[in-house]
C-alpha positions in Angstrom: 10.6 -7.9 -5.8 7.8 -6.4 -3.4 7.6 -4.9 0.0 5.7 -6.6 2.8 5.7 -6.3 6.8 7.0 -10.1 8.3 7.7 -9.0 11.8 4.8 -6.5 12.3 7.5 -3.7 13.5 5.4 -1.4 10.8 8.6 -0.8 8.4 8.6 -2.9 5.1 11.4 -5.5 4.2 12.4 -6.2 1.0 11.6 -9.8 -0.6 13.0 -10.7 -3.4 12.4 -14.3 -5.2 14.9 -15.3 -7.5 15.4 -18.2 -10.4 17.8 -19.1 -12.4 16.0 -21.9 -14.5 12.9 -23.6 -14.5 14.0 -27.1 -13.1 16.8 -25.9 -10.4 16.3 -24.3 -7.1 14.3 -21.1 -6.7 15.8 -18.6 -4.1 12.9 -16.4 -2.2 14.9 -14.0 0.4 13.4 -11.7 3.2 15.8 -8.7 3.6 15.8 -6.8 7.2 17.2 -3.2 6.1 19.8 -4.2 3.5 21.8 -7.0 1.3 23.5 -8.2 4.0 21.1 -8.7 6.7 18.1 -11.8 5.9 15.4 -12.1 8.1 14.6 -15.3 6.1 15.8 -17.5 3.2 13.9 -20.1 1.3 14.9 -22.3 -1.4 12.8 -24.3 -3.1 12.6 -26.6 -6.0 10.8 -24.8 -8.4 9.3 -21.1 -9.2 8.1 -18.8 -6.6 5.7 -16.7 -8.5 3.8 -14.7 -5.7 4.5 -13.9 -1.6 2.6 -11.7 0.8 2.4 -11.7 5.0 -0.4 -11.6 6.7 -2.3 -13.1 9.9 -4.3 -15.4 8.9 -4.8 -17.4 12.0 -5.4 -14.4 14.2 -2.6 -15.2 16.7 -0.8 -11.6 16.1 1.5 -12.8 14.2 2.0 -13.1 10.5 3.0 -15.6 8.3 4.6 -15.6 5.0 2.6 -16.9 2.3 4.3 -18.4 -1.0 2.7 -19.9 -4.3 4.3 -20.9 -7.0 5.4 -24.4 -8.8 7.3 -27.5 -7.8 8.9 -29.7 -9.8 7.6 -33.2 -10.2 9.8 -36.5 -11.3 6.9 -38.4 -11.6 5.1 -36.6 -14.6 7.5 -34.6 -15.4 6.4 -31.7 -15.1 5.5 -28.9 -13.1 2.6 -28.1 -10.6 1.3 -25.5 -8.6 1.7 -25.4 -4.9 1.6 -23.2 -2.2 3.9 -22.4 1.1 3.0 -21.0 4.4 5.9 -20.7 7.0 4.7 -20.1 10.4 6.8 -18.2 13.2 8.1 -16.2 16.3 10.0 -13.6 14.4 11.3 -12.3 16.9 13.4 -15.3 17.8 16.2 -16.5 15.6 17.6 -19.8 14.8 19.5 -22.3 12.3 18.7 -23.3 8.9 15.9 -25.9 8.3 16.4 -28.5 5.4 13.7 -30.6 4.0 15.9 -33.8 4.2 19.4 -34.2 5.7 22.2 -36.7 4.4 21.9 -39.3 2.4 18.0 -38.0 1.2 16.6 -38.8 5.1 13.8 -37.2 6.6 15.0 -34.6 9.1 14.2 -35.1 12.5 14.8 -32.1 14.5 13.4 -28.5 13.8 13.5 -25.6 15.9 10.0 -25.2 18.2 9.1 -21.4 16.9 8.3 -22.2 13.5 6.1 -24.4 11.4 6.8 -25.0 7.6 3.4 -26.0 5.6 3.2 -27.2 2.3 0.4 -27.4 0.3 -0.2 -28.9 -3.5 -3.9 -27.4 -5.1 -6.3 -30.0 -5.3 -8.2 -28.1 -7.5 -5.8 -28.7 -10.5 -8.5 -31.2 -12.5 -5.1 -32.7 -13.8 -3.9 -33.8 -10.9 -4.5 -37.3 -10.1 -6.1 -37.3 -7.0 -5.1 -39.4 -3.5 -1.2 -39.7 -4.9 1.6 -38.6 -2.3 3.4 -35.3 -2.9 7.0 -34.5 -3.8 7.4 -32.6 -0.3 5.3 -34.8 2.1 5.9 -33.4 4.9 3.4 -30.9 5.4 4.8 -29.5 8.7 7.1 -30.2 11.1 6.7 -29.1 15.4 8.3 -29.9 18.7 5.8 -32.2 20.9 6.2 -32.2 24.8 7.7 -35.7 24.7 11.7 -35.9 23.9 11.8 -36.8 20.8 8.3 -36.6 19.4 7.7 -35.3 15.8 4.3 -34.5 14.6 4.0 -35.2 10.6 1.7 -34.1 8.3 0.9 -35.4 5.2 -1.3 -34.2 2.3 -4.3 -36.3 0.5 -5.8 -34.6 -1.5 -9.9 -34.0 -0.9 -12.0 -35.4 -4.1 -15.5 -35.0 -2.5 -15.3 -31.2 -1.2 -14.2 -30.0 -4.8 -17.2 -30.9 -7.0 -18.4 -27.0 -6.5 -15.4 -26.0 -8.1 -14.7 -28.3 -11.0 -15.9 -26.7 -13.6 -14.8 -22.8 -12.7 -11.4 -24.2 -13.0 -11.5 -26.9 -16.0 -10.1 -24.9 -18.5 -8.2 -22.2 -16.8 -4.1 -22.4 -15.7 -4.0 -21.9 -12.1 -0.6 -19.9 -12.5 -2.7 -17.1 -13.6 -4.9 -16.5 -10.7 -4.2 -13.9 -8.4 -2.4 -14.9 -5.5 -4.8 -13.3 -3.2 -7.6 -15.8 -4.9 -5.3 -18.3 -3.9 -4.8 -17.2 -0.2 -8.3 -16.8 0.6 -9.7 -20.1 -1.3 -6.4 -22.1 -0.7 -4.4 -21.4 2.4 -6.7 -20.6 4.6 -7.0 -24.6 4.7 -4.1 -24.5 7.1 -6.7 -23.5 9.5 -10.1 -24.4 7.5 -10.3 -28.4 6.1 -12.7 -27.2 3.3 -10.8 -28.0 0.9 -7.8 -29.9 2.3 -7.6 -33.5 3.8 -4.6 -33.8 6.2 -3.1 -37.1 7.6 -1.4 -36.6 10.8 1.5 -39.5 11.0 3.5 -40.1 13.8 7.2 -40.5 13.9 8.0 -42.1 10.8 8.8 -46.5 10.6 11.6 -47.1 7.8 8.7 -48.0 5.5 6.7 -44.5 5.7 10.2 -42.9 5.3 10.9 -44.9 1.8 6.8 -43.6 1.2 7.8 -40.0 1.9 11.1 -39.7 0.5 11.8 -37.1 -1.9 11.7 -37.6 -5.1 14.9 -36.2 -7.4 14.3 -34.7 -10.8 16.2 -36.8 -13.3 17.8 -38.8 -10.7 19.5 -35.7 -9.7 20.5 -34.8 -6.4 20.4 -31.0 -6.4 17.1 -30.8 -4.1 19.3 -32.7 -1.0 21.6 -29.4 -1.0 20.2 -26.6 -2.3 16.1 -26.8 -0.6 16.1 -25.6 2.6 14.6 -22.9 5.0 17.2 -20.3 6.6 16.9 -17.8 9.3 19.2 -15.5 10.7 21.7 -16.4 13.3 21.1 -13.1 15.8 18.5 -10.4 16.0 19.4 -7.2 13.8 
């Protein structure tokens, strides 16, 4: 639990990240002034360790930074990520799910925010060049009627080298998370040490490419992993 300042009004709301067990949905919740009212709600499939607002693009506004872990099918294993959400705060909408029925790509999002995900490529153990879990870096209304913008994420093997050895034998978990925000997410913004794709609307074959992956064959992450705002203005 911690106190940070998402809408810039100057009083602190309550955030409080909560998990139930390592390989099932982690809950990360934005209170406004008390239990009942959420300013935001993010569920994700694996550990939110660390959180903290803050502008980084200079717009006025601040986002809400996540880090933590994700769960892989592919090795089985966790590893570390990190989560930027980008919005109008002062505009409220519906909830946002990484995929919709039947484990599709959703194709609508509200205009006023952007979701940004963002695997370490620092990790030496991570095999470089492989799709992520969540592929789908973020997701934005384009002037055109039904034009989606997709991002997403390769992962950079020639802007590292500086870094290898600082971070061979160290877990990333246990860095700070501010380490993380100024070396990591500032590559929303900064390319130093991201590579980003940017897809158009996806053909049937990039959707099979970008398609979530379920841990165990299980569907839990089509229900439970999804991005909530409030429905009205407190």
């Amino acid at each position: 639990m911690r106190l940070i300042d998402l809408d810039n009004d100057g009083k602190c709301e309550i955030a409080v990240s909560l998990t139930h067990f390592a390989l099932y949905p982690c809950s990360f919740i934005v209170f406004k002034d008390n239990p009942e009212n959420k300013l935001i709600k993010v569920q994700h499939p694996g550990w939110i360790l660390d959180a903290c607002a803050k502008d980084l693009n200079k717009d006025g506004k601040k986002e809400l930074y996540l880090s933590g872990t994700n769960n892989f099918l592919q090795h089985e294993k966790s590893e570390e990520i990190g989560i930027a959400i980008e919005g109008d705060w002062d505009k409220y909408g519906e909830i946002i799910l990484n995929k919709r029925d039947k484990r599709e790509m959703a194709e609508k999002v509200n205009p006023f925010y952007k979701i940004v995900y963002v695997r370490f490529g620092f990790n030496p153990f991570i095999i470089k060049h492989s799709v992520w879990q969540f592929s789908i870096l973020s997701c934005k209304m384009e002037n055109t009627k039904d034009a989606i913008s997709f991002y997403c994420d390769l992962i950079s093997t020639n802007k590292l080298q500086s870094d290898k050895n600082y971070f061979q034998n160290i877990n990333l978990r246990e860095f700070s998370f501010s380490y993380m925000l100024e070396k990591c997410l500032c590559s929303f913004w900064n390319s130093a040490y991201f590579e980003k794709l940017n897809i158009s609307i996806p053909s049937d074959k990039l959707k099979e490419l970008l398609k979530t992956r379920y841990y165990n064959g299980k569907n839990w992450q089509e229900k439970f992993c999804y991005i909530e705002r409030a429905k009205k203005k407190f």
